[in-house]
N, C-alpha and C positions, 0 to 999 in steps of 0.2 A: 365680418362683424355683424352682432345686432343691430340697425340702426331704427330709431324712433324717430319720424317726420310728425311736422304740427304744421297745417294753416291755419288764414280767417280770410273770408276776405267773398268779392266777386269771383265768377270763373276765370276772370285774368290772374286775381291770387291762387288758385289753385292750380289752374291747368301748371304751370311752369314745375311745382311739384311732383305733379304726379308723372312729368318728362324727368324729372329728375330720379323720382322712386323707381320705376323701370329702369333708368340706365344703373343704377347701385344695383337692382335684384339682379340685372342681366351680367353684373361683373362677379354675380356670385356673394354679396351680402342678402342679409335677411333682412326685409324692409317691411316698417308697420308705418301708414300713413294715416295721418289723423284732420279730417278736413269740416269747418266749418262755414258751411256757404249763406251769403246772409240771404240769399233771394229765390230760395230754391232747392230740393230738394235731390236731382235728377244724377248726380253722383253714384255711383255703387261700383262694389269691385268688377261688374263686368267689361266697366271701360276700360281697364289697365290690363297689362299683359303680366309674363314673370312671374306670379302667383306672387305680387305685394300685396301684404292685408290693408287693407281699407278700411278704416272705422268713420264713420258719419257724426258728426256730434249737433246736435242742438242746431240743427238743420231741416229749414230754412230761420232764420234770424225774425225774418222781417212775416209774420204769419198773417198779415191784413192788409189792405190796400190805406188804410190811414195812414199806417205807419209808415208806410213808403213814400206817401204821400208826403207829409211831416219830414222825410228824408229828403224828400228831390226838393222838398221847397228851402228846406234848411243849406242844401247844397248852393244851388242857383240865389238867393240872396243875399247871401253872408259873402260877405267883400272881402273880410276881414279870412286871411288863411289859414289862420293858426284857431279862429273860431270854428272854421271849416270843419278841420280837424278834429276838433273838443265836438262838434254836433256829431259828428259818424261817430268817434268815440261813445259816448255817451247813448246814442238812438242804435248800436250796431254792432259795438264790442260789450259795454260794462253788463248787458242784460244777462249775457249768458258765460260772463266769465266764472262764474262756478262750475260751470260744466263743464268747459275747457280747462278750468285748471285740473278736475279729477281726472282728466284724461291726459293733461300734461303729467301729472305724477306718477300714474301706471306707467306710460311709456318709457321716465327715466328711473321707475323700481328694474323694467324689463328689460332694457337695452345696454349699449355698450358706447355709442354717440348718439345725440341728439342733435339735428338739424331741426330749426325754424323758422320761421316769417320774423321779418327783423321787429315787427310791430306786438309780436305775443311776449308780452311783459309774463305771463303766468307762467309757459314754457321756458322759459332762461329763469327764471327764480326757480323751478322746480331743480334744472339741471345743475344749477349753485349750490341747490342747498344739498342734493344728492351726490355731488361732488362727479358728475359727467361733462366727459367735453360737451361744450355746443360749439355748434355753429351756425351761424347766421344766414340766411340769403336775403337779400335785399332786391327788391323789382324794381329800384331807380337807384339816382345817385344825387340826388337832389339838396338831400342832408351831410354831406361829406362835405367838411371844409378844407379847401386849400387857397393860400395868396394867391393863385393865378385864375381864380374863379370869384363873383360874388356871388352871394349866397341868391337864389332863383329871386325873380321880381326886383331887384337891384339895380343899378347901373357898376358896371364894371369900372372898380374906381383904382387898378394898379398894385401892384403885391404888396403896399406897403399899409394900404388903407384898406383892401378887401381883409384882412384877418382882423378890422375892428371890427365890421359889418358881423362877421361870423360868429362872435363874441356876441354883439347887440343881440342878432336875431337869436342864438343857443340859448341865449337868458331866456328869452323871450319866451322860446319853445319850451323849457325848463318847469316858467312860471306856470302857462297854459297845461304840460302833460304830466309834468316827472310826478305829480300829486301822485296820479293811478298807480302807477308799477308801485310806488313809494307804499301806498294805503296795504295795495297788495301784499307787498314784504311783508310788512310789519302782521297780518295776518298766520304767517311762516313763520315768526319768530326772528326774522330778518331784520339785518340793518340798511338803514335806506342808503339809496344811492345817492351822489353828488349831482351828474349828470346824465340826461337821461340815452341820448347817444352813445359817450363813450362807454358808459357801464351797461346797458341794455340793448340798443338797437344793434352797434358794434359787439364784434365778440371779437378778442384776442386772440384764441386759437385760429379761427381763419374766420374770413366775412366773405362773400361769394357777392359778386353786383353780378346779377343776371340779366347784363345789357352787352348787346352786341357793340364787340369795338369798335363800329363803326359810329355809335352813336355814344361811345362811352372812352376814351380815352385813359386809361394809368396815370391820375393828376402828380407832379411833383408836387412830394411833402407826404402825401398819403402814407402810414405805416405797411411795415411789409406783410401786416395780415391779412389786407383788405387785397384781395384778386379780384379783376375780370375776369369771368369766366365765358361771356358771351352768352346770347339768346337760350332758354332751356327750351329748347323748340320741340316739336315733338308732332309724327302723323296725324290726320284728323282721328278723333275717337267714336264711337257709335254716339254715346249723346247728343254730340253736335251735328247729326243726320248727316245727309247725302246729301246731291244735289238729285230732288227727282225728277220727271218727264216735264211739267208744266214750266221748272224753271229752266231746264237745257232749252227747251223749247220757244222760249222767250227768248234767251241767249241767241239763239241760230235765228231769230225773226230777223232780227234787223243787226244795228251798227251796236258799239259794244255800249253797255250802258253805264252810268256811274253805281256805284254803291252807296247808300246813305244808312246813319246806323249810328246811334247814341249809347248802343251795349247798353248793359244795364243798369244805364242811367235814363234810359226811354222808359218816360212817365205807364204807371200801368193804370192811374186815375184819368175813367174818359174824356174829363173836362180837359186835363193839361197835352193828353196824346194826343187827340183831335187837335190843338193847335199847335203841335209838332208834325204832326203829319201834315195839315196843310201848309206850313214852313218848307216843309221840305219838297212838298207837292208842287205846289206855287214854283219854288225856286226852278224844279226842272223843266217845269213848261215853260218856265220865261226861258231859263237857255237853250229851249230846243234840244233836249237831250233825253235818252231814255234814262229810266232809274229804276233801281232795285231798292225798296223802302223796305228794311225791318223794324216790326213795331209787333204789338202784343195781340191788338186785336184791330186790327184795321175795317171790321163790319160793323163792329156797332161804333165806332167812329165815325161811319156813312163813308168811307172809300172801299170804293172795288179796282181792281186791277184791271188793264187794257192793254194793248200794242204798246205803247209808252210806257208804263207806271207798272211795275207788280211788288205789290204786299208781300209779304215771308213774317212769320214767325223767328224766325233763327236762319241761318246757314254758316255749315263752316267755311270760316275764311280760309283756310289754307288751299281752299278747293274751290270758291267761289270770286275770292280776290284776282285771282290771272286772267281771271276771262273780262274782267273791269278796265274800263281806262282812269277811274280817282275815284279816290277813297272819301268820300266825306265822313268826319266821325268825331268822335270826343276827346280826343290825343289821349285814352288809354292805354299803359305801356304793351299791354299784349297786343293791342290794334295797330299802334304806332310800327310794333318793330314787325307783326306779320304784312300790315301793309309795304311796309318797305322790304319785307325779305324778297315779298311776291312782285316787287318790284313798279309798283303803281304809288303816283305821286297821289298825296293829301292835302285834303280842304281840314284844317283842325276847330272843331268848336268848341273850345274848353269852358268847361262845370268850374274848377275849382285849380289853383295855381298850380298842383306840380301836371294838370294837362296842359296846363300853358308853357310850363317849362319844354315837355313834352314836343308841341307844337314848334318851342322855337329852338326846341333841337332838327328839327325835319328842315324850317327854315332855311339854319346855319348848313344844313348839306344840299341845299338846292331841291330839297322835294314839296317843298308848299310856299305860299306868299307868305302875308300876312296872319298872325294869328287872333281867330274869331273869337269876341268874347257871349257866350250862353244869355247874358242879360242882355245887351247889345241888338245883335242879330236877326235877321228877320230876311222874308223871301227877297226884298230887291236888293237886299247887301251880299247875298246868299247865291243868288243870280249870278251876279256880276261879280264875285268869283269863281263860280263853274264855269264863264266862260273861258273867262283871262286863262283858267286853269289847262283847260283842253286847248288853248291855240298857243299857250306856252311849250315848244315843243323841248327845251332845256329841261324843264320840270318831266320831262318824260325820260328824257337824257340823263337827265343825274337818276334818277329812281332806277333805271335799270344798270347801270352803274354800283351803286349802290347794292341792290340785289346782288348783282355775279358775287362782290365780296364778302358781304354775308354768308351768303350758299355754300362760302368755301369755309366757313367756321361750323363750328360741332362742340356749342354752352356745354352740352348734358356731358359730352367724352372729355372735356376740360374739367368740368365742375368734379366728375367719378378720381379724375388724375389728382386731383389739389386733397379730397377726400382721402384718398389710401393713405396717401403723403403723411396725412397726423399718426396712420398707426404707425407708421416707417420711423418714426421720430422716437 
């Protein structure tokens, strides 16, 4: 088949994409991926194999330091989740949704299925109106309601009472987002939707949760279109560099050290990274522990690297996480589930609810304590979980546990099997 790919998002939204676009070309479809990254530019077809096309759209999002600014502070203060949401939406998706939609509607003039990000309202009205299957992928499962779960941030109130919660909160969500897709449609010529999950995040043909089952479960109730497909994992790529001499070198000094790392949610305004970096500074000397701190620019923040402490720009995790004994980070789903592939327990310090969800899914399988809240938090709270964390020898136990099982799953060869399946039909 033709198939036409759309993201948006951080490199946690893409990367899983473009593991997935490589395993479709490498099964022998034609793949066009279409990626817009809001913080950055550093994508291009050289990272991907298989000869998938890659189109860049309206990338980087975010082109100033205000506006990221304006972002991380809209992230970190709003309490309120569903506000959360509406600020990213709004500061992240609606600026450049014209230029995503002309590239949603090429794709499904050219192709034969469309796969998206469960969040591109423009891509699933294109592929409606064009009359192409879509399909969904979804990087949590967060918004999926069934009675044996309440909806994230709840208290689990028993199969009889959680499907009222799911009701409240769906309205909820409804009144907050369905506007956008809605405003959208009707641009199309379309008729608006009812709700904005089952008619747009959900697709009927198939929905893909790209969450390892170890962290993701087949809930009873869920309809048979919704698959786990498992982790879209995928080798490290050249963007994400190498590990070079200065950091193996570090590595081989001494004892292993922790990892600390807020991905792209690490302020790039020097006022608020300088009091990230000393957070995260602060915490490791009080535990006596080495650390690897990724930040943007750790020089004109006034930290330099030592025996204990080194700065990084970036490193891939897939290559960097093994050599660590805990993960500290922001229960991002790609951090969450490569930490745990690589098998190293986490510290989670959640921005915004589904990292917390996140967080207290690692909990519930024995890889982290308590989960951190971003406002909250601070070096002697911080401390005194790295250490609890490192003399926890269970929280090492289960993580490597965890790991072997994953290891043995393959998202991207599931996700290609469930794909063929619709032209089979």
């Amino acid at each position: 088949m033709k198939i036409g790919m759309q993201t948006w998002g951080s490199h946690g939204d893409i990367r899983p994409f473009l593991a997935l676009a490589e395993g479709l070309q490498a099964d022998g479809h034609d793949v066009t991926l279409v990626i817009t990254c809001v913080d950055h530019a550093r994508h291009d077809a050289s990272q991907i194999k298989n000869s998938v096309t890659l189109v860049n759209i309206a990338s980087p999002v975010f082109k100033d330091e205000a506006t990221l600014r304006r972002v991380g502070e809209s992230i970190v203060n709003e309490r309120n989740p569903l506000k959360q949401v509406t600020n990213i939406l709004k500061l992240a998706f609606f600026p450049v949704e014209d230029q995503m939609s002309e590239a949603a509607k090429q794709l499904c003039e050219d192709n034969d299925l469309i796969i998206g990000h469960f969040f591109h309202y423009p891509l699933q009205a294109w592929a409606e109106k064009t009359g192409k299957p879509y399909v969904t992928v979804m990087l949590q499962h967060t918004s999926i309601a069934t009675p044996y779960l309440s909806p994230p941030g709840l208290p689990d109130c028993g199969k009889w009472i959680n499907p009222l919660l799911w009701r409240l909160t769906n309205a909820l969500l409804n009144r907050c987002l369905k506007s956008y897709a809605n405003n959208f449609r009707r641009k199309l010529g379309m008729q608006a939707v009812n709700d904005l999950i089952e008619d747009v995040w959900l697709s009927k043909k198939l929905t893909l949760i790209a969450v390892s089952k170890q962290l993701c479960q087949r809930q009873a109730g869920w309809p048979d279109y919704i698959e786990v497909c498992g982790f879209l994992n995928m080798p490290n790529i050249e963007m994400e560099g190498t590990l070079s001499k200065p950091v193996e070198d570090f590595i081989a000094a001494g004892d292993a050290p922790i990892y600390m790392t807020f991905g792209s949610l690490m302020p790039k305004d020097i006022t608020m990274q300088t009091k990230t970096l000393e957070m995260f500074t602060d915490a490791a000397k009080r535990a006596n522990c080495r650390a690897i701190i990724q930040t943007c620019d750790a020089e004109s923040c006034g930290f330099s690297s030592s025996y204990d402490i080194l700065y990084v720009n970036s490193l891939p995790h897939r290559q960097i996480f093994p050599a660590c004994k805990l993960i500290v980070h922001h229960g991002g789903a790609g951090t969450t589930q490569t930490s745990s592939f690589c098998g190293k327990p986490s510290i989670v310090i959640a921005h915004i609810e589904e990292q917390k969800f996140w967080g207290n899914e690692l909990r519930r399988l024995g890889l982290t304590h308590q989960v951190l809240s971003r406002r909250r938090v601070n070096a002697d709270i911080l401390s005194n979980e790295i250490t609890n964390a490192i003399n926890d020898k269970a929280l090492t136990a289960n993580a490597e546990r965890v790991a072997t099982l994953m290891q043995q799953e393959n998202g991207v060869v599931m996700a290609v099997k469930l794909i063929n399946q619709l032209s089979e039909v």
